[in-house]
N, C-alpha and C positions, 0 to 999 in steps of 0.2 A: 744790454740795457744799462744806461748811465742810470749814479744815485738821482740826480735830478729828476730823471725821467720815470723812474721807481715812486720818488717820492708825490710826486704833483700829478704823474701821470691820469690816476683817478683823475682827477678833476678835470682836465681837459675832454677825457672820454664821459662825464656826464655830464658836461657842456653841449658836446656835440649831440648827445641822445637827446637833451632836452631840447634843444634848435629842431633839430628833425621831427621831434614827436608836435612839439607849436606849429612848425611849419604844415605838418602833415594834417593835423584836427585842422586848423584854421581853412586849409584847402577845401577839405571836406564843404566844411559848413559855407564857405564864401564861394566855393565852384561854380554852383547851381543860379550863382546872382551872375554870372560871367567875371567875376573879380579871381585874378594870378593873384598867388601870395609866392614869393619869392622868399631866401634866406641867405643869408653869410654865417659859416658855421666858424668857430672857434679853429686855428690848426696852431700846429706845434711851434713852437720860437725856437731860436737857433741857441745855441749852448750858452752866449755869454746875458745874451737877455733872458733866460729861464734864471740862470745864476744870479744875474742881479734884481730880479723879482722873490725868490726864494731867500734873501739876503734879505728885504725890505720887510717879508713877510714875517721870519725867525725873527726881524728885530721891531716888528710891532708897529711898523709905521705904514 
């Protein structure tokens, strides 16, 4: 595991539990009308765009 990926990690894995858990209740309750609820879940960036987001982050902007 890279520091990046150490660092931010969490965040990315409770993005994604939250997407699924929304996606999942909303099914629930909208199934039963015949309404799909779809989602796009968070996934991981490649090494220079974690870095340049973690860079933006540490410097507060």
């Amino acid at each position: 595991m890279r520091f990046a990926d150490a660092r931010w990690g969490g965040v990315l894995r409770a993005t994604k539990a939250a997407v699924k858990a929304i996606r999942v209740s909303l099914a629930a309750e909208l199934g039963p009308r015949k309404i799909r609820v779809n989602a796009v879940a968070p996934e991981s960036l490649n090494e220079d765009q974690k870095r340049q987001i973690i860079d933006q982050l540490d410097a507060g902007s």
